[in-house]
N, C-alpha and C positions, 0 to 999 in steps of 0.2 A: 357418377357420384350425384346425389341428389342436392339439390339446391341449400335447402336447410344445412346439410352437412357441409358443404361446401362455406357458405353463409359464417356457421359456427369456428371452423377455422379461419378463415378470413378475421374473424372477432378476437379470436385467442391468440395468435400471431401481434396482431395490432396492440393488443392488450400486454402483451410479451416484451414489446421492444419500448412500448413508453413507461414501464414499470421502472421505480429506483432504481438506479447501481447503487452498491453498496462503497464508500470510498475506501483505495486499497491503503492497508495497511502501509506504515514504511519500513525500511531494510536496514537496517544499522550494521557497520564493519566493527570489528574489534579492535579498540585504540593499543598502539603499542605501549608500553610501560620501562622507565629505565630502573636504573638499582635503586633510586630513591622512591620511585613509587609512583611516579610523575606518569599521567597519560599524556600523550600527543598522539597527532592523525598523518597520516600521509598529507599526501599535495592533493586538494579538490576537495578534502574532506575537514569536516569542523564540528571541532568536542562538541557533545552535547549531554545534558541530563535526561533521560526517557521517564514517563510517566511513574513507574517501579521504582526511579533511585537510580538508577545502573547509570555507568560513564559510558557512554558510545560515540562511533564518528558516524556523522552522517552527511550526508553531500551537499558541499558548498550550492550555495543558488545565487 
């Protein structure tokens, strides 16, 4: 492989790994609902309103 190529990858590799991540999305569970209409979450999880409107559970922290 010649130097220059060799050089060139060496550069886009490096250029590769310090580029932004992009931050991940989060995960929402579906809250349970009783006859009155009420959400609640399991154990470890807590209602939340998401950007949309929507009632979700998301993980306690």
């Amino acid at each position: 492989m010649k130097p220059v190529y060799a050089a060139l990858c060496i550069a886009g590799i490096a250029l590769a790994a310090c580029a932004q991540q992009e931050e991940p999305a989060p995960i929402y569970a579906q809250p349970n609902f009783d006859k009155a209409g009420n959400a609640s979450c399991d154990a470890g999880y807590a209602l939340v309103t998401t950007e949309t409107g929507a009632v979700a559970c998301a993980p306690a922290m």
